[in-house]
C-alpha positions in Angstrom: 116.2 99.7 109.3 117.9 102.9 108.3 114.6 104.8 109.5 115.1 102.8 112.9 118.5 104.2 113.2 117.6 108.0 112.1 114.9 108.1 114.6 114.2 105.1 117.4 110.3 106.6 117.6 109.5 106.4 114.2 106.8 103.3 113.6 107.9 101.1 111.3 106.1 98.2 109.3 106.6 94.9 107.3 104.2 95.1 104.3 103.5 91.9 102.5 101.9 90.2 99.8 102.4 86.4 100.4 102.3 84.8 103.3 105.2 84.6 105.5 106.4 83.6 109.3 106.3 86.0 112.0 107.8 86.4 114.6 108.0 84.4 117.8 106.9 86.6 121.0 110.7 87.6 122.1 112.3 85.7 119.7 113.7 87.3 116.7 112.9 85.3 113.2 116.0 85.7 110.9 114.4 86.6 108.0 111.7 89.1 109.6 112.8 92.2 109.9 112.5 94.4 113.5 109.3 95.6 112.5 106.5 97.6 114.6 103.4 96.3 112.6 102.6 93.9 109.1 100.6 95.1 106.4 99.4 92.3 104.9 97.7 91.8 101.8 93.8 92.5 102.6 93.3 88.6 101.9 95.4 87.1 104.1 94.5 88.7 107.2 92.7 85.9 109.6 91.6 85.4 113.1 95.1 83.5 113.2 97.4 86.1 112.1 96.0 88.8 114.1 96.1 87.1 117.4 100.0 85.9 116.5 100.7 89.6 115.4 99.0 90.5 118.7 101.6 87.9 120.5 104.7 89.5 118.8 103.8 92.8 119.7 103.0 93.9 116.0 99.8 95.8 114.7 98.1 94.6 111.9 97.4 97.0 109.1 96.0 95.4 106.0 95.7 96.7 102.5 93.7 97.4 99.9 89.9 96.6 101.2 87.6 98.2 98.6 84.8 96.2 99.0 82.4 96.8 102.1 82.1 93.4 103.2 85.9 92.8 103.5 86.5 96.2 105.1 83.8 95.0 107.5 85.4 91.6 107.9 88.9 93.2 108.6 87.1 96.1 111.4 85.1 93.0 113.3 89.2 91.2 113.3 90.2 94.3 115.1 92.5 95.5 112.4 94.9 98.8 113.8 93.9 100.4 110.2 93.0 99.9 106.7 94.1 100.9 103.4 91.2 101.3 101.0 90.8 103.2 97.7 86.9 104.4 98.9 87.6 106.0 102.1 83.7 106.9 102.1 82.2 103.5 102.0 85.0 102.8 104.8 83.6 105.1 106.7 80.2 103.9 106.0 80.5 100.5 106.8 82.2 101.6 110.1 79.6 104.1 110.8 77.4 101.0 110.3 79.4 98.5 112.7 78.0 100.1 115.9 80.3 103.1 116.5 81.3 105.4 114.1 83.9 107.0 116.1 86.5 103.8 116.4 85.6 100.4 116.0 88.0 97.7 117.3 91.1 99.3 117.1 90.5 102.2 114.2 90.4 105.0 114.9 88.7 107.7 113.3 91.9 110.0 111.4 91.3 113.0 109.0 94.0 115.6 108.6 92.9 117.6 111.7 94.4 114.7 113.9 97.2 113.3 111.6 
């Protein structure tokens, strides 16, 4: 919150490693914090969650995916980013997925563009 408050435009995010309630759309959940996006843990990132992240406005940017099938599972869910140890098989397996400028939603950063 104290980020919020320096500077409105700065993107902030709710990371977590259980699973927890989000937000309603337009409702605010007293225990979630006014929040931009989630980082969940890799493993808990569903179909479900990123449709009601979608709903309350929040991106969805999971972490760590090491292994190529789950970093393929989490590009085909439409994931904003992903966190990963092995940026090169990332990169791989989204080369691989049909586009390897973005797939759904990632796109492709290095530092020219940060």
């Amino acid at each position: 919150r104290k980020m919020h408050d320096t500077d409105p435009e700065i993107a902030t995010s709710f990371l977590m490693d259980h699973a927890v309630a989000l937000p309603e759309p337009g409702k605010l959940t007293p225990l979630f914090p006014p929040v931009d996006a989630i980082g969940p843990r890799c493993d808990l990132v569903s179909p479900a969650l990123v449709a009601h992240a979608a709903s309350a406005r929040l991106s969805v940017h999971p972490w760590t995916a090491d292994e190529p099938a789950e970093i393929g599972r989490l590009l085909a869910l439409g994931v904003a980013s992903i966190t990963t140890n092995v940026p090169e098989i990332a990169l791989a397996v989204r080369a691989d997925s049909g586009d390897a400028q973005t797939s759904p939603g990632l796109p492709l950063l290095n530092r020219e563009n940060l």
